[in-house]
FIKOLZA-1660 file (N, C-alpha, C; in steps of 0.1 Angstrom, whole numbers, plus 5000, padded with zeros to 4 digits):
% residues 56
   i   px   py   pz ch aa at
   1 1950 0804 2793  A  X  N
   1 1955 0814 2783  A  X CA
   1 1967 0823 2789  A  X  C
   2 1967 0825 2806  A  X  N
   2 1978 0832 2807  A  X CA
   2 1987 0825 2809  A  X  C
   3 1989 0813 2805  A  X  N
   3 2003 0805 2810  A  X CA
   3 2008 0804 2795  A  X  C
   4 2002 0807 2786  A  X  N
   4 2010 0812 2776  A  X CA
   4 2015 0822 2771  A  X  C
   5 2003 0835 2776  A  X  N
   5 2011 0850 2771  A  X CA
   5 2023 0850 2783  A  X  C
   6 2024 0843 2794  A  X  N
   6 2036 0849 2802  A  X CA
   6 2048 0840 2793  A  X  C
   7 2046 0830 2793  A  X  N
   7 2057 0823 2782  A  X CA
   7 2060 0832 2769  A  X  C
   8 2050 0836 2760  A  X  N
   8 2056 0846 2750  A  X CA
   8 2065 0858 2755  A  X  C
   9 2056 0868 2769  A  X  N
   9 2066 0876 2769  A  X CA
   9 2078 0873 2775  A  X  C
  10 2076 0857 2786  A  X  N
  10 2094 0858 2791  A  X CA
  10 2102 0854 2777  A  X  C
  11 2097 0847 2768  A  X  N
  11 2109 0845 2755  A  X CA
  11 2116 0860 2749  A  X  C
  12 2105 0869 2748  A  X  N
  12 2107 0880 2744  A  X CA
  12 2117 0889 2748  A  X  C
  13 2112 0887 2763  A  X  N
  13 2122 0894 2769  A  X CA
  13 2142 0893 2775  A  X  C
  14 2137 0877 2771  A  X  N
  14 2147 0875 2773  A  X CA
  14 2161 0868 2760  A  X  C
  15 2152 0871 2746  A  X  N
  15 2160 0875 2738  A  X CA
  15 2159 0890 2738  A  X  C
  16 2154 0897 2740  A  X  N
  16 2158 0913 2741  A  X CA
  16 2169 0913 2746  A  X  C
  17 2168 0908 2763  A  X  N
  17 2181 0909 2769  A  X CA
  17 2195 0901 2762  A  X  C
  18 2191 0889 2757  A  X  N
  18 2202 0888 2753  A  X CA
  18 2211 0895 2739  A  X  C
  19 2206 0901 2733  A  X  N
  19 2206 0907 2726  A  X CA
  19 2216 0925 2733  A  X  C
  20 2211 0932 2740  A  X  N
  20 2214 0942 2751  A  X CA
  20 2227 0938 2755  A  X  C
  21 2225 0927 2759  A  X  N
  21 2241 0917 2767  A  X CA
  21 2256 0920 2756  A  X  C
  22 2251 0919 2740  A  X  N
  22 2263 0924 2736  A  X CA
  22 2264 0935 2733  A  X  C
  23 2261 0945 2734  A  X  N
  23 2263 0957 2733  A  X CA
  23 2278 0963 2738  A  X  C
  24 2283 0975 2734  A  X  N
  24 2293 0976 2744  A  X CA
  24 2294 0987 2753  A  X  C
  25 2282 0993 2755  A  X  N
  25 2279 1002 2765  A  X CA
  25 2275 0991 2782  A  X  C
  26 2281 0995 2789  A  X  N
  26 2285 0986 2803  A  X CA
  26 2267 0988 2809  A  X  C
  27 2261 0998 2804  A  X  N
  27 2247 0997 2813  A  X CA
  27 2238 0992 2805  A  X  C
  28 2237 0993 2792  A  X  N
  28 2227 0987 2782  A  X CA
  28 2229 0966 2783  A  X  C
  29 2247 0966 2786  A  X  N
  29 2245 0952 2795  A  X CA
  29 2241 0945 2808  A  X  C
  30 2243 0954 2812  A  X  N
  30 2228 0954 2826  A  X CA
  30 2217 0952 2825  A  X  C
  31 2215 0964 2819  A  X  N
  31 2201 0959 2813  A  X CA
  31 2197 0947 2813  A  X  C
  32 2202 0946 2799  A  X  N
  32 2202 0932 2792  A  X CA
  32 2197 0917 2801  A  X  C
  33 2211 0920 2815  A  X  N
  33 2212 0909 2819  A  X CA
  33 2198 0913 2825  A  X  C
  34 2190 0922 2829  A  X  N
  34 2181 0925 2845  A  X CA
  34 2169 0921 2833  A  X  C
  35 2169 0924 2820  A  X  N
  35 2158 0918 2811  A  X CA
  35 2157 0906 2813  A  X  C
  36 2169 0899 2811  A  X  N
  36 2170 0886 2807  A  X CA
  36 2164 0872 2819  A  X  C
  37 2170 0880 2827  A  X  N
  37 2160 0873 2842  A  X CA
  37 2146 0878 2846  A  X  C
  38 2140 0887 2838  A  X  N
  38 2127 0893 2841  A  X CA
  38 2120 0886 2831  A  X  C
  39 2128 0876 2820  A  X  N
  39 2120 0871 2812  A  X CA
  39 2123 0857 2816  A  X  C
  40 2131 0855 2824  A  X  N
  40 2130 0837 2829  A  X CA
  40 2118 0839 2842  A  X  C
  41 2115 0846 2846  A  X  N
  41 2109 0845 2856  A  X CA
  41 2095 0845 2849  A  X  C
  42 2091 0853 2841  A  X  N
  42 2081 0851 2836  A  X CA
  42 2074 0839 2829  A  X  C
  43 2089 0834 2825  A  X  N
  43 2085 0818 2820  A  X CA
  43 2082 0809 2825  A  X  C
  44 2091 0811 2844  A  X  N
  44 2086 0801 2851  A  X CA
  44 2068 0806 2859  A  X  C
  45 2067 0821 2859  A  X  N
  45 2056 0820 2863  A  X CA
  45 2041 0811 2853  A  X  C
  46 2048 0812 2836  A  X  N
  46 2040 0806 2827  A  X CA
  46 2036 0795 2831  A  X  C
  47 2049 0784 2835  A  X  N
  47 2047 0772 2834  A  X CA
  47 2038 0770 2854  A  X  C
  48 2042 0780 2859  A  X  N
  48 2033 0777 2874  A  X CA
  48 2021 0776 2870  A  X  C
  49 2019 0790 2862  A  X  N
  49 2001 0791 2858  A  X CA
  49 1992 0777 2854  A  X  C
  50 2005 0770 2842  A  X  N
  50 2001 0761 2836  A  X CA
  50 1997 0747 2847  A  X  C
  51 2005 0744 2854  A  X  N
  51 2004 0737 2859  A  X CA
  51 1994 0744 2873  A  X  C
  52 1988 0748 2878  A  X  N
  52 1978 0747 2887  A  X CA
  52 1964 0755 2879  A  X  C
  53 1968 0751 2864  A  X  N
  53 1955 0752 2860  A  X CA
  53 1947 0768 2857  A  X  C
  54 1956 0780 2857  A  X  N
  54 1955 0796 2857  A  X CA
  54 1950 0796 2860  A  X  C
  55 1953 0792 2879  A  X  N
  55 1943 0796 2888  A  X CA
  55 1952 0806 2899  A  X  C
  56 1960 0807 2891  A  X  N
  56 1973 0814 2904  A  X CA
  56 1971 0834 2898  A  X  C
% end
């Protein structure tokens, strides 16, 4: 089960960020970008979980 809520929230997060990314305030694009990799990370932590069975 947690190798899918991490997959929901990296999608989430990282259409947030992409979303932030066009903005035209220069730090709301930071953001954006520091979201956007906090939600690929969490996808790959998804897919780690998944594969050793959410035992990690």
């Amino acid at each position: 089960m947690g190798e899918l809520k991490e997959k929901i929230k990296g999608n989430t997060n990282e259409a947030i960020g992409e979303m932030k990314q066009k903005s035209n305030d220069p730090e709301m694009r930071q953001e954006g970008r520091e979201q956007e990799t906090k939600g690929k990370a969490q996808q790959l932590k998804g897919e780690v979980e998944g594969a050793l069975g959410n035992d990690v």
